[in-house]
C-alpha atoms as an extended CHARMM CRD file, in Angstrom:
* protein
*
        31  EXT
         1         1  UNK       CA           -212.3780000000       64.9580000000      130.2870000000  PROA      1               0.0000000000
         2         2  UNK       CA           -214.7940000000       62.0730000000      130.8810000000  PROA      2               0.0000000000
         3         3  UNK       CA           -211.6270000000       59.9330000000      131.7300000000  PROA      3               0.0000000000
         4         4  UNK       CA           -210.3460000000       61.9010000000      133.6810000000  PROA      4               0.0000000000
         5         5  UNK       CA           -213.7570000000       62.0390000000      136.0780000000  PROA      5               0.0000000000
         6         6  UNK       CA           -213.4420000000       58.4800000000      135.7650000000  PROA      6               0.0000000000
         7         7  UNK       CA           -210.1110000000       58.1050000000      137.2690000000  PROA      7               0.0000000000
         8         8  UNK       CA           -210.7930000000       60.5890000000      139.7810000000  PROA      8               0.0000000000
         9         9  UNK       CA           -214.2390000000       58.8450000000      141.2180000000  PROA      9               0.0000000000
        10        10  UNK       CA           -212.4030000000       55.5890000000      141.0980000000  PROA      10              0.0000000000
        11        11  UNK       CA           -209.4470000000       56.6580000000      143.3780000000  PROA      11              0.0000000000
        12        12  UNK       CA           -211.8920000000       58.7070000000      145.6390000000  PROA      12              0.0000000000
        13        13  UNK       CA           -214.3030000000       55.1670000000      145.4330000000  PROA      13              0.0000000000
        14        14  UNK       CA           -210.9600000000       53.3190000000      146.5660000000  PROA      14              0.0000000000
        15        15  UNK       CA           -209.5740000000       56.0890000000      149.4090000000  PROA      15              0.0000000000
        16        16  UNK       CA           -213.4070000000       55.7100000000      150.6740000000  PROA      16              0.0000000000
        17        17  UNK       CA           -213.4120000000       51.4680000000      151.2800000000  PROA      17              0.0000000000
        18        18  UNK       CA           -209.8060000000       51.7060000000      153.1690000000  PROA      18              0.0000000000
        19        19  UNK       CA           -211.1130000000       54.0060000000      155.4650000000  PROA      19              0.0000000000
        20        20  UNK       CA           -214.4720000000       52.1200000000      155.9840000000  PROA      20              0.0000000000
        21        21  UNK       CA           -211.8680000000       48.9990000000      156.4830000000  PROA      21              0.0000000000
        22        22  UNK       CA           -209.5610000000       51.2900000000      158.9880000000  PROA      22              0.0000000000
        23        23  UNK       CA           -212.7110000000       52.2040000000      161.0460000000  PROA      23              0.0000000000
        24        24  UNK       CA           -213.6820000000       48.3840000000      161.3570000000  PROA      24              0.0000000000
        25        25  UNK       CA           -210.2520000000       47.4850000000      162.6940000000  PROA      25              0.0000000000
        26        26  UNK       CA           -210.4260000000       50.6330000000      164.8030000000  PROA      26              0.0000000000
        27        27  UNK       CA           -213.8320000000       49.2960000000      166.6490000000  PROA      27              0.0000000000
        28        28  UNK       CA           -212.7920000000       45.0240000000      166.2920000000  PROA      28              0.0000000000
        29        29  UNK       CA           -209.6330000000       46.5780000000      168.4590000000  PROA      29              0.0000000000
        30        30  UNK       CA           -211.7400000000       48.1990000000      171.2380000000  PROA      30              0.0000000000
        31        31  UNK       CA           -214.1240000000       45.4440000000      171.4670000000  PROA      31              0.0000000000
């Protein structure tokens, strides 16, 4: 069970820094 929270918090963890990197390429695009 505990891996299985570990797996899941990584991939969420991972899904959360591309979008942080999509929304900097979004603005560096505008500007």
């Amino acid at each position: 069970m505990s891996e299985f929270y570990i797996v899941k918090y990584t991939i969420g963890h991972h899904i959360q820094q591309q979008t942080l990197l999509y929304q900097k390429e979004q603005l560096a695009d505008r500007a």
